[in-house]
C-alpha positions as CSV (number, residue, x, y, z in Angstrom):
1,X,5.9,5.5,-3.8
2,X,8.8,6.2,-1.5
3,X,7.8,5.4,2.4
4,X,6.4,8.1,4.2
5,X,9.5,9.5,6.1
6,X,10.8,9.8,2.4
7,X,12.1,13.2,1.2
8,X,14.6,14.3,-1.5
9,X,17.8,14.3,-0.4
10,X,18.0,17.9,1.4
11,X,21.6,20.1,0.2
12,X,23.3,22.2,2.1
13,X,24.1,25.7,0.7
14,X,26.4,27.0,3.1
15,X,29.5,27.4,-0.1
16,X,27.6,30.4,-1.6
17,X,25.5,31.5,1.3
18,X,26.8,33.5,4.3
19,X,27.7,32.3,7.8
20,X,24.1,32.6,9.1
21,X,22.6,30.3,6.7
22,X,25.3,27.7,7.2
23,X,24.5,27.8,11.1
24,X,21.1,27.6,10.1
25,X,21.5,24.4,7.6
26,X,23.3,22.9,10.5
27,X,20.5,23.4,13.1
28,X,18.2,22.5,10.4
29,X,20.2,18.6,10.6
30,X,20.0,18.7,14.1
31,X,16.0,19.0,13.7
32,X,16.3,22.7,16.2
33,X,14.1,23.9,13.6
34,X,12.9,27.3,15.7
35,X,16.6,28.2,16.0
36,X,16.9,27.3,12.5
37,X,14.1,29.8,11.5
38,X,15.5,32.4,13.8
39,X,18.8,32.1,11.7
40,X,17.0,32.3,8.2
41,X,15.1,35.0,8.7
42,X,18.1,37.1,9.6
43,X,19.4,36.1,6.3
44,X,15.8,37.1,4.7
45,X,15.8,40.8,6.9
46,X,18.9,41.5,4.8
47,X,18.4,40.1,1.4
48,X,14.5,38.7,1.3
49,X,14.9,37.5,-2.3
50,X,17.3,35.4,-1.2
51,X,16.6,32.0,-3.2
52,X,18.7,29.4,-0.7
53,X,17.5,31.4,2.0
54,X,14.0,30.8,0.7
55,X,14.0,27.3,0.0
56,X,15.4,26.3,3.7
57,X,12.4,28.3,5.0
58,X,10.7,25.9,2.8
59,X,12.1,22.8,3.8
60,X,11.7,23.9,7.5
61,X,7.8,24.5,7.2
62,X,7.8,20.7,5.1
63,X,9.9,19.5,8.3
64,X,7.0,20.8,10.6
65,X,4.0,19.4,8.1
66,X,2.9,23.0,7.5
67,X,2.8,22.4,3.3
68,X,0.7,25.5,2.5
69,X,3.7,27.1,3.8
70,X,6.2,25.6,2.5
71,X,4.7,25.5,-1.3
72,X,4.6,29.6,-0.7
73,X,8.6,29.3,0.2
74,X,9.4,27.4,-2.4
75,X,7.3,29.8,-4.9
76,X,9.1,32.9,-3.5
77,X,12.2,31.1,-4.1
78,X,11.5,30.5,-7.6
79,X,9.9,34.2,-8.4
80,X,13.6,35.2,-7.3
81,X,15.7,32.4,-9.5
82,X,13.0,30.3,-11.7
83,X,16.1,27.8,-12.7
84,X,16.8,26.7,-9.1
85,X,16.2,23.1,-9.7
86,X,16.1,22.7,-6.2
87,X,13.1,25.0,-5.6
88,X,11.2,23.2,-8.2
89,X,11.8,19.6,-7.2
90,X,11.0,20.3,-3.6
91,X,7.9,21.9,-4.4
92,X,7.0,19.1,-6.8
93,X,7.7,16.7,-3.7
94,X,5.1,18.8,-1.3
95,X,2.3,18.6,-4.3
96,X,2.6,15.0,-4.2
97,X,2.2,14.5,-0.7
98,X,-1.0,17.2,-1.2
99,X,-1.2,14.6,-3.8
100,X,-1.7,17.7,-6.3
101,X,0.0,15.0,-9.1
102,X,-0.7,17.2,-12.0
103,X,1.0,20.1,-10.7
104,X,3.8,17.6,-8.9
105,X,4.5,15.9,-12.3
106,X,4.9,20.0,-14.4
107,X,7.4,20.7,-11.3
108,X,9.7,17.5,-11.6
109,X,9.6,17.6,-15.9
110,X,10.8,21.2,-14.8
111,X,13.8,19.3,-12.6
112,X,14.7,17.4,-15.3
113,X,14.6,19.8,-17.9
114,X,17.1,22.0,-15.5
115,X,19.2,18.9,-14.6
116,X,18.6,15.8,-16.0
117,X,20.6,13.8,-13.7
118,X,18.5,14.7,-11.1
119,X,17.8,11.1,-9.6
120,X,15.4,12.3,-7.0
121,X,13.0,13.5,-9.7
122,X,12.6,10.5,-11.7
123,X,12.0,8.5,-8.1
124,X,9.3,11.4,-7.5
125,X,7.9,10.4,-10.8
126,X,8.2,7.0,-10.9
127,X,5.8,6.9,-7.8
128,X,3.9,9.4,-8.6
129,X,2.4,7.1,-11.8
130,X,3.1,3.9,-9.9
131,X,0.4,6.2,-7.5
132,X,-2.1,6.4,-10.9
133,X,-1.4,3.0,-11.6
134,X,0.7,4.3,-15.1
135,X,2.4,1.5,-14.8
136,X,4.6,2.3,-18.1
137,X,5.7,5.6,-17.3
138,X,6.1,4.5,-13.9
139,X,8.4,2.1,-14.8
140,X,10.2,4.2,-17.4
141,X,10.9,6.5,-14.6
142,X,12.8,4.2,-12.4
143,X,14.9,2.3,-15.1
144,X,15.9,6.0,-15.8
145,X,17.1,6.0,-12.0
146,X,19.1,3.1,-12.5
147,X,20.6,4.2,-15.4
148,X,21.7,7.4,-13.2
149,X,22.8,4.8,-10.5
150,X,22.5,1.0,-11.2
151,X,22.9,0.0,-7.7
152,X,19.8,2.1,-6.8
153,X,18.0,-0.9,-4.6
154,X,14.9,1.4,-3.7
155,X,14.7,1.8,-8.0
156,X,15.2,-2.3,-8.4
157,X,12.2,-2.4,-5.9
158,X,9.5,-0.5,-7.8
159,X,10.4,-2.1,-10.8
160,X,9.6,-5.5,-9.2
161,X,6.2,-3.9,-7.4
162,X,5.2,-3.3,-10.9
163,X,5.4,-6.7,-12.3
164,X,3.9,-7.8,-9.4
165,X,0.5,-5.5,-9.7
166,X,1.3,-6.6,-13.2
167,X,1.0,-10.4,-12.1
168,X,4.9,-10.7,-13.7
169,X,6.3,-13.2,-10.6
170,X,9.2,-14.4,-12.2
171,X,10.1,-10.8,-13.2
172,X,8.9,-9.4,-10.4
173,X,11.2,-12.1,-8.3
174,X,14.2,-11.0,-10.3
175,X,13.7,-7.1,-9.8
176,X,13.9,-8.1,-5.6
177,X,16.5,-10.4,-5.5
178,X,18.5,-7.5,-7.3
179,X,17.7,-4.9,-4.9
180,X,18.5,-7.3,-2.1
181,X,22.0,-7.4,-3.8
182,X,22.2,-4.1,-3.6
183,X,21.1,-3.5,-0.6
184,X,20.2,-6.6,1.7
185,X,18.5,-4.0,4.6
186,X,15.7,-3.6,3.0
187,X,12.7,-5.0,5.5
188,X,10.0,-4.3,2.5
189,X,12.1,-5.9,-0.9
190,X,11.9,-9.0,1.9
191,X,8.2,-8.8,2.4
192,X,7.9,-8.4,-1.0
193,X,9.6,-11.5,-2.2
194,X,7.7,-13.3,0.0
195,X,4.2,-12.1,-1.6
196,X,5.6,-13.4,-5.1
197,X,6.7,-16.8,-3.3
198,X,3.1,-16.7,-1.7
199,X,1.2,-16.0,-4.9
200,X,3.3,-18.9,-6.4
201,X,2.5,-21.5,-4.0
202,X,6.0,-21.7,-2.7
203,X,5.0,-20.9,1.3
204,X,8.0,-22.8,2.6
205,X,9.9,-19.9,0.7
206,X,6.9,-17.3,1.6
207,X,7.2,-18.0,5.4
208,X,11.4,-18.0,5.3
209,X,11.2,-14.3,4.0
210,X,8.4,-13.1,6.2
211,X,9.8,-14.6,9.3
212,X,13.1,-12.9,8.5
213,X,11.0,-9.9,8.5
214,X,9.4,-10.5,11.6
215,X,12.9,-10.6,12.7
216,X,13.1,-7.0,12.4
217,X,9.5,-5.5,12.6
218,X,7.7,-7.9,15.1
219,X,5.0,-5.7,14.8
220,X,4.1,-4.9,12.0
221,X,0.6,-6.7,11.3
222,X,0.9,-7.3,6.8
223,X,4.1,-9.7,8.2
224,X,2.2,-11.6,10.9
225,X,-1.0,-11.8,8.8
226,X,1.6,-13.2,6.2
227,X,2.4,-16.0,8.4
228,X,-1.0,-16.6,9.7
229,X,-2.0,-17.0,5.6
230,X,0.7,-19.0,5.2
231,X,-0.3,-21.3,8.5
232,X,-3.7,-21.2,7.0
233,X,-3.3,-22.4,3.9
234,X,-0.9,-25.7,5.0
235,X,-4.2,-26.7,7.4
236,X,-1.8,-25.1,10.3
237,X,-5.0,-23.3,12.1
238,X,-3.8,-23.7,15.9
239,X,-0.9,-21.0,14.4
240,X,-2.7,-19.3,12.1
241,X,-5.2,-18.2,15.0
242,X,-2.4,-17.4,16.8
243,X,-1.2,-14.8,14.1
244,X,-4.0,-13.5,13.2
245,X,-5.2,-13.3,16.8
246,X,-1.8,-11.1,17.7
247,X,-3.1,-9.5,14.4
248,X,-6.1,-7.9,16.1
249,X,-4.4,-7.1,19.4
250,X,-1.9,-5.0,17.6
251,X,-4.5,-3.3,14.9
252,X,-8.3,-4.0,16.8
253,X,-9.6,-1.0,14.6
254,X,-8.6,-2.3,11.2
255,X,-11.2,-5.1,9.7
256,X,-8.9,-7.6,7.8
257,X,-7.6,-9.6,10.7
258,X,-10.9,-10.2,12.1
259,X,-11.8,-11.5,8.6
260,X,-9.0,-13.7,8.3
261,X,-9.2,-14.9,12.0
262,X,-13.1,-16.1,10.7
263,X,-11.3,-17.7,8.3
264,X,-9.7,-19.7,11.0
265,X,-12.8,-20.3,12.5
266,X,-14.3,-21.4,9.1
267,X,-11.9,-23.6,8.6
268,X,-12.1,-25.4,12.2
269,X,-16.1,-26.0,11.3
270,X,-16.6,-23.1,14.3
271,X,-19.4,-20.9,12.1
272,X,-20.6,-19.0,15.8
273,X,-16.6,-17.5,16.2
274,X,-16.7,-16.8,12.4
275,X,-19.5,-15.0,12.5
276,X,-18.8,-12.6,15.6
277,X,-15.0,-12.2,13.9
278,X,-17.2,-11.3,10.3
279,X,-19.3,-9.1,12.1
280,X,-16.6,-7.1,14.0
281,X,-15.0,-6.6,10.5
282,X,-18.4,-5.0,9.5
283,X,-18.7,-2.5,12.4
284,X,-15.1,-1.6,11.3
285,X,-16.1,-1.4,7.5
286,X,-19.7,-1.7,6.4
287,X,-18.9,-1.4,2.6
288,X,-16.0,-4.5,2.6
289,X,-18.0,-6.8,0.4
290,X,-15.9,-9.8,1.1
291,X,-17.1,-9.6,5.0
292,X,-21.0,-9.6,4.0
293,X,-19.9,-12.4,1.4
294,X,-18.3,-14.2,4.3
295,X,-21.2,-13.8,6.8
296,X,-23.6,-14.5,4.7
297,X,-22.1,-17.7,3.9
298,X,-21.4,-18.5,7.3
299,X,-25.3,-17.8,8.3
300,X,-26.0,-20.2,5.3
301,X,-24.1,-23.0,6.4
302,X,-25.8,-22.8,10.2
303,X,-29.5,-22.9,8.5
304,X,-30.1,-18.9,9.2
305,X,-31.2,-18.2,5.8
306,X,-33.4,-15.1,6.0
307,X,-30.7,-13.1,7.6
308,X,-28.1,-14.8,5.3
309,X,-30.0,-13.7,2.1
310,X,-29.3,-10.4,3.3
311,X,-25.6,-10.6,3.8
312,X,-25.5,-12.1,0.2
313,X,-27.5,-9.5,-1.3
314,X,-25.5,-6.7,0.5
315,X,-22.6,-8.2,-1.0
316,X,-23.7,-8.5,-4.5
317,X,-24.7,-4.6,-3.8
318,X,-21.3,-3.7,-3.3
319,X,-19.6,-5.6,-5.6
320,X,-21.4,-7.0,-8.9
321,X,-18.9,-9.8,-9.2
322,X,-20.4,-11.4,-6.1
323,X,-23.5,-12.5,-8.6
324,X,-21.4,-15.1,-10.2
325,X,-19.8,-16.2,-7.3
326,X,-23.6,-16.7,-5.9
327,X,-24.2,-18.7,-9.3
328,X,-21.2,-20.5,-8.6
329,X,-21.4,-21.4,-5.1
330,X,-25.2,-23.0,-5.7
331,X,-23.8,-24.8,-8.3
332,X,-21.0,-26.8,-6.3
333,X,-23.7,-27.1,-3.2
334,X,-27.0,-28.1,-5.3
335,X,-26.9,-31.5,-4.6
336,X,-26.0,-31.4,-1.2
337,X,-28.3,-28.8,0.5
338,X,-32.2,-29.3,1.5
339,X,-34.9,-27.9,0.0
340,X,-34.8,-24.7,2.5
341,X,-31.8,-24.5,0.8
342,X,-32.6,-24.5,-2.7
343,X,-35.7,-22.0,-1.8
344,X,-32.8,-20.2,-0.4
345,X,-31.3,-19.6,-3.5
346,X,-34.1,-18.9,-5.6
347,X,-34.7,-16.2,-3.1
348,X,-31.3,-15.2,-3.7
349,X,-30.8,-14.9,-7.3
350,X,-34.6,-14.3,-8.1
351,X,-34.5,-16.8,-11.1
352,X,-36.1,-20.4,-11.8
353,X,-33.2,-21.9,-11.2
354,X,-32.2,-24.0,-14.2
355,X,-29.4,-22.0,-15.5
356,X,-26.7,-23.9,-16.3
357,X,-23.0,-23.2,-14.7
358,X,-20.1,-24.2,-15.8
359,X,-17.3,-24.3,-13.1
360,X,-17.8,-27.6,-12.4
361,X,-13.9,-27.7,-9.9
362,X,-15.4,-25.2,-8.6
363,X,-14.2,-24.6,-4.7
364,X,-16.1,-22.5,-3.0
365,X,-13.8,-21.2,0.3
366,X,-11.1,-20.5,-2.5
367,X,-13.1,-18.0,-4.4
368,X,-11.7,-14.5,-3.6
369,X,-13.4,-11.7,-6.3
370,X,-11.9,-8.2,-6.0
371,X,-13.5,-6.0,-2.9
């Protein structure tokens, strides 16, 4: 969907309004928004069925986040003129950020029905069902945009994040490389295009596009965990703690960097720092699956098996696929572990332990189920 600070392009109505309400749509631009309401409302105290007058009352309660308000100015707009398109497509955008979608999506067919040229509404849509993961009429929606405007970049964009959730690189690739065409500014097409590099095995390519993003948003914590995946997976772990440390310190509330940093510490053989970093990510998310999955293995590896069986379970719990992973990981490791270890697993998985599994290339620290 559009970024947060998104909203329809706001018009000014000062040709067919009076002088008040064009002083009023120009405070409105310079954000003086209880001048701004001072000037409507002398508009209103003449003429209160005033439709333009209305829907800048609206747009000023949207402006202050007070959207019970502003879907009740929009609606009086409408009960005076129910063919202002305008009306209709900003009260569509304040149900979608109530996320009220069904109502949203009757207000923007409405848009279109009025004015079907109305490029704003089909963006509205587009990420509205990108939202509900509708992928098709998502993507109908903005190849309707760039049919209004083919050098729409934002519309290229969310093509390519389809065929990306889609698992459509190469298409996905293209759809990027055209918004950056059209518009090379944009920070997220960028990070994008290096996710499809990433998820392609091209990092050299990966880390060139997220570094150029870095360029611009040093902080931003998706770019430098990015990197520090990137560093990770070339065996680069002196850098990829250092990214995914400067991860934390920018985001110490949010769990993934803590599970990626004891990934670091996986990886360096370290299982005492893994397993503090594991259980931080815990405290921050009980339910993540992946973190008991992680812990549990980590506990297994140092010989703690009682509280590891635990982890494991929890996991499994949370997240069924986790049972074949168990399967899985016993497999690759039967031959190597003791017979604590093998009690450990039949503990575990509460079976005999003959099954037969058939992943024999199986790796376990590349296994990565859904959360």
């Amino acid at each position: 969907m559009p970024g947060a600070d998104w909203v329809p392009q706001l018009k000014s109505y000062g040709c067919g309004a009076t002088a008040v309400l064009r002083t009023a749509y120009v405070l409105f631009e310079q954000k003086r928004y209880d001048e701004c309401t001072v000037e409507v409302k002398k508009v209103l105290a003449v003429d209160p069925d005033l439709s333009t007058a209305l829907l800048m009352l609206g747009n000023i309660h949207l402006a202050l986040g007070q959207h019970d308000d502003a879907v009740t100015a929009y609606r009086a707009a409408l009960k005076s003129n129910d063919r202002f398109s305008d009306a209709h497509l900003m009260l569509g955008w304040v149900y979608t950020v109530q996320q009220r979608y069904t109502e949203a999506v009757w207000e923007l067919d409405m848009v279109l029905k009025l004015n079907s040229s109305e490029i704003d509404a089909y963006l509205m849509l587009g990420g509205i069902f990108f939202k509900n993961k509708e992928y098709k009429r998502s993507m109908k929606a903005y190849q309707a945009a760039q049919q209004i405007d083919p050098e729409m970049a934002f519309a290229h964009f969310m093509e390519g994040k389809i065929y990306l959730e889609q698992g459509q690189f190469s298409r996905a690739e293209a759809k990027f490389q055209e918004a950056l065409h059209f518009d090379p500014s944009l920070v997220r097409v960028c990070f994008e295009l290096g996710t499809v590099y990433l998820e392609t095995g091209r990092y050299e390519a990966a880390s060139a596009c997220y570094k150029q993003v870095s360029n611009r948003s040093s902080k931003n914590i998706a770019i430098i965990s990015g990197l520090g995946g990137i560093h990770l997976r070339n065996k680069e772990y002196d850098k990829a703690k250092i990214c995914f440390e400067e991860a934390v310190r920018l985001a110490p509330r949010t769990a993934l960097p803590h599970l990626m940093l004891g990934d670091v510490y996986v990886a360096q053989k370290n299982y005492k720092e893994a397993e503090a970093e594991y259980q931080e990510a815990l405290v921050l998310n009980p339910s993540l699956a992946l973190a008991h999955w992680k812990l549990g293995i980590v506990l297994y590896e140092q010989g703690d098996y009682p509280p590891a069986v635990g982890e494991l379970q929890a996991a499994m719990e949370i997240n069924p696929k986790f049972q074949k992973v168990a399967n899985e990981y016993r497999e690759a490791t039967r031959n190597s572990g003791s017979q604590a270890a093998s009690e450990f697993w039949k503990e575990l998985l509460d079976d005999p332990g003959d099954e037969t599994v058939h992943h024999k290339n199986f790796i376990p620290s590349s296994t990565r189920p859904d959360r």
